[in-house]
C-alpha positions as CSV (number, residue, x, y, z in Angstrom):
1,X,-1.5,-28.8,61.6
2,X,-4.1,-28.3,58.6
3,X,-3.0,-28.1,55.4
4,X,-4.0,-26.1,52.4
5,X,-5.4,-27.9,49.4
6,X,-6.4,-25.8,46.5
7,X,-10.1,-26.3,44.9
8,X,-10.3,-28.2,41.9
9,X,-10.4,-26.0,38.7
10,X,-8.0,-23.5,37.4
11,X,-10.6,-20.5,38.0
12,X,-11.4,-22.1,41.5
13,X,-7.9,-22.2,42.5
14,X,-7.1,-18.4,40.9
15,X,-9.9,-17.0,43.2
16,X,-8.9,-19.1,46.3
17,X,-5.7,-17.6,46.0
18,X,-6.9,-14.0,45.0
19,X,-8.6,-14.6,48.4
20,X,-5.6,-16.2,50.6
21,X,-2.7,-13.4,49.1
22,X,-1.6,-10.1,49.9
23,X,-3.2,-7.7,47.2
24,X,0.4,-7.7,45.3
25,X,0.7,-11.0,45.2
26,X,-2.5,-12.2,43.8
27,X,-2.8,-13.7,40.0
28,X,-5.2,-11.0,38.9
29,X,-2.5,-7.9,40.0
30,X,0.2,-10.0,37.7
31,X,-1.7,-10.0,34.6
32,X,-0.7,-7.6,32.1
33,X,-2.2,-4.2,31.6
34,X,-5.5,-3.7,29.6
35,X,-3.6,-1.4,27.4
36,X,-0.3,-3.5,26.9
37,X,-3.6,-6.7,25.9
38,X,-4.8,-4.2,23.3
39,X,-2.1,-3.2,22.0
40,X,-0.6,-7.3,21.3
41,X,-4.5,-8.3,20.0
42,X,-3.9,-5.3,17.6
43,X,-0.5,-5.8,16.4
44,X,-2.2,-9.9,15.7
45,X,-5.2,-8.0,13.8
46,X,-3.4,-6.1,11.8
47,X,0.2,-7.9,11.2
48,X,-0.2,-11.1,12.3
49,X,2.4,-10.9,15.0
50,X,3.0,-9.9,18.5
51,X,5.9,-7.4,18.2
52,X,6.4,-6.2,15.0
53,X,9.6,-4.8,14.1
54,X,10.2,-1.3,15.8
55,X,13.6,-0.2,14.7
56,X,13.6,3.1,13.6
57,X,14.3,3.5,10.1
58,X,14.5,6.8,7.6
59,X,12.6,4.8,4.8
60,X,8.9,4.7,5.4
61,X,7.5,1.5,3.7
62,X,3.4,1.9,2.2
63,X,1.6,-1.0,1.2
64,X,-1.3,-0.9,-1.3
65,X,-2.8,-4.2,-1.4
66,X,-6.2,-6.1,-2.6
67,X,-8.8,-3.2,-3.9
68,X,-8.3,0.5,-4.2
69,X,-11.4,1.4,-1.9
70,X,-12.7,5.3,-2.9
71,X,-15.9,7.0,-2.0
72,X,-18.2,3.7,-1.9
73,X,-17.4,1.0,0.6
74,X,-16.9,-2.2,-0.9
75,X,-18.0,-5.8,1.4
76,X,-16.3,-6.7,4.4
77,X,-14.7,-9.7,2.3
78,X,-13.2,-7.8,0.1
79,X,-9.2,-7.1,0.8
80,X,-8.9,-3.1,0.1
81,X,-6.7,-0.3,0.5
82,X,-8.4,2.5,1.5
83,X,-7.1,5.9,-0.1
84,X,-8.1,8.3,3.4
85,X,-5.7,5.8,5.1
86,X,-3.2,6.4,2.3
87,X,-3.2,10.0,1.6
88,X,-2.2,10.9,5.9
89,X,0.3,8.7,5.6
90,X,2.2,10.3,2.5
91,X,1.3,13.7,4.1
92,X,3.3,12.4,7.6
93,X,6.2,10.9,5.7
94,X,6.7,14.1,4.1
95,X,6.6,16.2,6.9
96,X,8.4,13.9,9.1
97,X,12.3,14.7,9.6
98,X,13.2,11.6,10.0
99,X,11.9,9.7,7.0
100,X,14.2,10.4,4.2
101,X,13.1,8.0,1.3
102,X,9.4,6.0,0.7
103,X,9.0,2.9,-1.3
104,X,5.7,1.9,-1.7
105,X,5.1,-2.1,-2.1
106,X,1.9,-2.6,-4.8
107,X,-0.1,-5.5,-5.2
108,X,-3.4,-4.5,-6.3
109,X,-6.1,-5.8,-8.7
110,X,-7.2,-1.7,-9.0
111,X,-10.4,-0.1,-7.9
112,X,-11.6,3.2,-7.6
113,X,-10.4,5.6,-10.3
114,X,-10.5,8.6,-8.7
115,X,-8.9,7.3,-5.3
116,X,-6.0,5.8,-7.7
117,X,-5.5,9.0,-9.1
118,X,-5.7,10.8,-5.8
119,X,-2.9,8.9,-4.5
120,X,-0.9,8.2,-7.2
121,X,-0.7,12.1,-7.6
122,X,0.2,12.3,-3.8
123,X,3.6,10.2,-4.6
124,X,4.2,12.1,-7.8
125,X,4.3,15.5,-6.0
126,X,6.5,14.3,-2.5
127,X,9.8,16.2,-2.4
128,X,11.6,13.2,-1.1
129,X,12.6,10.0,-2.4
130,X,10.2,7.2,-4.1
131,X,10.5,3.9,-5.1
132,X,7.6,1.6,-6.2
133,X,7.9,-2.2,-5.8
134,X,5.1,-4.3,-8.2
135,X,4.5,-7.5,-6.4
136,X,2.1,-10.3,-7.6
137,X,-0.1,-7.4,-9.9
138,X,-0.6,-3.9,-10.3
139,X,-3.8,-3.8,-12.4
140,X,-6.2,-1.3,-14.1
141,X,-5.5,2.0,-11.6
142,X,-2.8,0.1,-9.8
143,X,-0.8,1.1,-13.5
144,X,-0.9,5.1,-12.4
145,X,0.5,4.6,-8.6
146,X,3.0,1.9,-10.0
147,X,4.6,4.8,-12.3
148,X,4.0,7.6,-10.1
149,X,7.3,7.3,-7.8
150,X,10.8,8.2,-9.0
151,X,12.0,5.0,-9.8
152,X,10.0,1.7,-10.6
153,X,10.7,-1.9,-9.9
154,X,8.6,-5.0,-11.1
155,X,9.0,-8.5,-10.2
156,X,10.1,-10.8,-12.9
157,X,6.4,-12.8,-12.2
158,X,4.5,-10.0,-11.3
159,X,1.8,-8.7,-14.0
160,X,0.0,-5.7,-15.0
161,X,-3.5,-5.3,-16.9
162,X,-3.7,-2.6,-19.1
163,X,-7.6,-1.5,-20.0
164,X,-10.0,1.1,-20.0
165,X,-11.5,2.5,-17.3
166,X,-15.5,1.1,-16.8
167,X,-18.5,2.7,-14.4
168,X,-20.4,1.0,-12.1
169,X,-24.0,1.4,-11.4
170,X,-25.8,3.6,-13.8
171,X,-25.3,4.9,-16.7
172,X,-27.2,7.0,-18.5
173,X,-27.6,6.5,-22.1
174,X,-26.8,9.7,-23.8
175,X,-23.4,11.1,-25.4
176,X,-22.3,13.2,-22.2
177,X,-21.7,9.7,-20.7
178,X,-19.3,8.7,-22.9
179,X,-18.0,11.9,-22.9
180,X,-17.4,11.7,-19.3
181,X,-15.9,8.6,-19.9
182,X,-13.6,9.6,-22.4
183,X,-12.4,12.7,-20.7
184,X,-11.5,10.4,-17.6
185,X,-9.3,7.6,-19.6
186,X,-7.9,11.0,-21.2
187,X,-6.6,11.8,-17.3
188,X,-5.2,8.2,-16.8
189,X,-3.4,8.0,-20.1
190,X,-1.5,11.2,-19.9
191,X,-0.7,10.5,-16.1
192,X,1.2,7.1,-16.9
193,X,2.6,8.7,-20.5
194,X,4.0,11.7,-18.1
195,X,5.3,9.5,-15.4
196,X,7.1,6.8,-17.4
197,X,8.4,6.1,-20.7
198,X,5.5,4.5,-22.6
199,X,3.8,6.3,-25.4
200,X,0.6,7.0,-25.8
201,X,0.5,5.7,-28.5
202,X,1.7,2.2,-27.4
203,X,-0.2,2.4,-24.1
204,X,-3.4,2.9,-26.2
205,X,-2.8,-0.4,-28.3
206,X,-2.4,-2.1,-25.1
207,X,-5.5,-0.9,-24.0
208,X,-7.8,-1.3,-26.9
209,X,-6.3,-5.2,-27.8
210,X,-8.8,-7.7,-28.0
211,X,-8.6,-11.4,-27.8
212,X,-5.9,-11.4,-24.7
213,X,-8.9,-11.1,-22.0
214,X,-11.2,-13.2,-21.8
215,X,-13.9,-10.7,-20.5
216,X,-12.5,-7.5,-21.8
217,X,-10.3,-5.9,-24.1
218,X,-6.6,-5.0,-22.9
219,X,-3.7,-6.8,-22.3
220,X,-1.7,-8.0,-19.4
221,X,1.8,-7.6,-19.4
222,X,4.2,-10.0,-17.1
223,X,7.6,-8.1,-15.7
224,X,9.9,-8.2,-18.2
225,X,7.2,-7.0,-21.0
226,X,6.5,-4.1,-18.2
227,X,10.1,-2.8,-18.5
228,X,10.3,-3.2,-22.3
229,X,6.8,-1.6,-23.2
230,X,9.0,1.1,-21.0
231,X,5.8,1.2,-18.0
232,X,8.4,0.4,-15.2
233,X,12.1,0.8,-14.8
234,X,13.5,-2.4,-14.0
235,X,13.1,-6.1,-13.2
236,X,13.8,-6.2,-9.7
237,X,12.7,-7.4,-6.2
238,X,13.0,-6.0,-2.2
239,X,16.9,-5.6,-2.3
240,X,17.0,-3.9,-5.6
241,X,14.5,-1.4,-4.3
242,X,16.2,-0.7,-1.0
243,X,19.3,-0.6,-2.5
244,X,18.2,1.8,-5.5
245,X,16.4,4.3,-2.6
246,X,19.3,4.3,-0.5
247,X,21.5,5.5,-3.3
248,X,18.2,8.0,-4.3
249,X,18.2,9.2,-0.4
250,X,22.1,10.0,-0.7
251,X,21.6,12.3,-3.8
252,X,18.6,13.4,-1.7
253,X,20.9,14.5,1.5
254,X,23.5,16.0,-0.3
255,X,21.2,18.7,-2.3
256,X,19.1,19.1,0.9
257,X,19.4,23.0,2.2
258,X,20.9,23.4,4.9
259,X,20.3,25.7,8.3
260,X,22.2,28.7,8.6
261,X,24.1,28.8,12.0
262,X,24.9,31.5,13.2
């Protein structure tokens, strides 16, 4: 009686046996699905896990991270947030029946103006619940989307920079430049002055200071200065946030309009 030994080699011996096995039986008919392989390298891509969490949940948590990335793309080594990823989003928590409250978790050095106003207005104009979490920084634009939901939390070591807006490329050198220029730090200014309780007047001191940055004029504010120059709401972190839109999304069920049943 002969017996079976198996080549040496871990791909030798998976194709002696592919060979030896019923069809079902065989390593390769074991291996998981091209789609289920997909999926997992992914979910490692883009979360750095295997199996994120997938309980269902009426809150619908948006990160803005790294750069606010608008009608130029910026280099692949730059960490952005790109505003027609953003803008669906708000668009499908809104519609959604199941999402009842979004809090939106910032941590951005700023970016594109435009794109920062874009989504920032998007969160403004939602019907449902908002909260807005500042972790690490919300800088430059990141100020407007910070102050756009309806209630505003900032870590107690987060910061935010306060300056003028500034144009890349070029820039011609005649007044309806600066005009331009004006006109669109007129749009910033009375979007944050509408949307939290700074003052212009206040939130253009802040702006214009000089001797705070090193390679600009402004001034960066840590959490607690944040909440006192009235820019955000509270000093707070993940379980103040949850626990001030769950108490948001209560109000928010209770003045909801009912169907008529007939």
């Amino acid at each position: 009686m002969s017996r079976t030994v198996l080549p040496p080699g871990i791909g030798q011996a998976k194709e002696f046996l592919n060979q030896q096995l019923p069809e079902r039986d065989r390593p390769d008919a074991l291996t998981e699905p091209p789609q289920t392989q997909n999926t997992i390298a992914d979910n490692i891509e883009r979360l750095g896990q295997t199996n994120p969490v997938t309980d269902e949940s009426n809150i619908y948590c948006l990160t803005i991270v790294g750069q606010v990335e608008g009608h130029i793309v910026l280099p692949p080594q730059n960490k952005t947030t790109k505003y027609e990823h953003i803008i669906p989003q708000l668009v499908a928590a809104e519609q959604s029946d199941k999402i009842e409250g979004v809090l939106i978790i910032l941590n951005t050095v700023g970016g594109d103006v435009e794109a920062g106003l874009a989504i920032a207005e998007m969160i403004a104009s939602m019907s449902k619940p908002t909260v807005t979490l500042v972790l690490g920084g919300g800088h430059s634009i990141g100020v407007p989307i910070a102050v756009a939901s309806n209630y505003s939390l900032i870590a107690e070591s987060a910061t935010m920079t306060i300056h003028p807006i500034r144009l890349n490329g070029l820039v011609i050198g005649v007044p309806q430049s600066f005009e331009y220029l004006e006109k669109m730090q007129e749009r910033v200014t009375k979007f944050i002055t509408a949307h939290s309780r700074i003052s212009e007047e206040n939130l253009r001191h802040l702006m214009m200071t000089t001797g705070e940055l090193a390679r600009d004029i402004g001034t960066t504010v840590v959490g607690r200065d944040a909440v006192l120059h009235g820019l955000i709401d509270a000093i707070g972190g993940l379980g103040a946030a949850m626990h001030h839109l769950r108490q948001m999304i209560e109000d928010y069920r209770s003045q909801r309009p009912r169907g008529v049943v007939q």
